[in-house]
N, C-alpha and C positions, 0 to 999 in steps of 0.2 A: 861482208866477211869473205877472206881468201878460205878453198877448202882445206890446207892447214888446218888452218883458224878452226872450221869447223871439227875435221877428226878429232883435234885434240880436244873437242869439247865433250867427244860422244864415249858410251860407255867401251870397257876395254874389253878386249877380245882375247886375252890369252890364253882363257879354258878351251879354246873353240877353234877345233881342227879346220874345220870345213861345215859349208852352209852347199845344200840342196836343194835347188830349184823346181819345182815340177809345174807341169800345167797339167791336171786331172794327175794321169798315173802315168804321166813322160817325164823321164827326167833330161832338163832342160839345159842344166849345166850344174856343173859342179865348184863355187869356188874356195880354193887353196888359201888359209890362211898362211900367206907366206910372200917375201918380199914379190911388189909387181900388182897383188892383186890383195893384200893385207887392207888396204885403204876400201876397196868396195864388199870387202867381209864383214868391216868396221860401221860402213851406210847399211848393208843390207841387215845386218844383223840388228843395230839401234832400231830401221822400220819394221822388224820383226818383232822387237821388243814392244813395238808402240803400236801396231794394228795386226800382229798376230799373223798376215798374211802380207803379201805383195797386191794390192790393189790400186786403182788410178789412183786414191787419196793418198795413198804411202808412195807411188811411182811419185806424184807429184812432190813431195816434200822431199822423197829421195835425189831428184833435179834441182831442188833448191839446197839441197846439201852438198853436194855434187862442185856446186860455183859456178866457178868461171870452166870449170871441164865440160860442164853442160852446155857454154856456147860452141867450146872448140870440138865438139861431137855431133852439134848442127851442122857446123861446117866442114867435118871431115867425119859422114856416114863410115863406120867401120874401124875407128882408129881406140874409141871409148865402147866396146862390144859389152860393157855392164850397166852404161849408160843409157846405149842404144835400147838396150832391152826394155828401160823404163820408157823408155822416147816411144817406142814400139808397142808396147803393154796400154800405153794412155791413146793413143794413133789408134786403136783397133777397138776398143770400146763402146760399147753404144752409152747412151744418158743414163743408165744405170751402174752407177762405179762400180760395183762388184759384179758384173756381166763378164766383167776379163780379170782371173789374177793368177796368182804361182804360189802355193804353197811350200811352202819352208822348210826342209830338215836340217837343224841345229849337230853335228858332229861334234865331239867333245873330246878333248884331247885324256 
């Protein structure tokens, strides 16, 4: 599936200003529901919905929702900076999935 295909499958984000990243009590990023970045408020928010947290098990499902932007963010480090994140979050982990994650603040419009 093209990730089209997939946003349009996931639930809808229009109550939902912004989603906040943290790792422990850093905030990590902040992203803007709003054209540009609408589409990874839309991933991050669905693996929010489904594991409660940003962990290797939701980075990884979040790269398979992601598509085909997941290879062209291999291949061009820096271009997909919400991708990378997941790419990075799973990259740094030890064998314990929840050893690395980013807790979530859901913003509400």
């Amino acid at each position: 599936m093209q990730f089209s295909e997939i946003l349009a499958a996931l639930p809808t984000i229009d109550h939902v200003a912004a989603l906040e990243l943290f790792d422990g009590d850093t905030l990590v990023t902040r992203l803007e529901n709003k054209p540009g970045t609408a589409g990874s408020v839309r991933v991050y928010h669905a693996l929010l919905k489904k594991f409660g947290k940003i962990n290797v098990t939701a980075a990884t499902e979040g790269l398979a929702m992601y598509a085909e932007h997941t290879a062209d963010a291999r291949a061009f480090p820096g271009k997909h900076p919400n991708i990378d994140r997941l790419l990075t979050l799973i990259a740094s982990a030890s064998d314990d999935a929840d050893s690395q994650n980013l807790t979530v603040t859901l913003i509400t419009r």
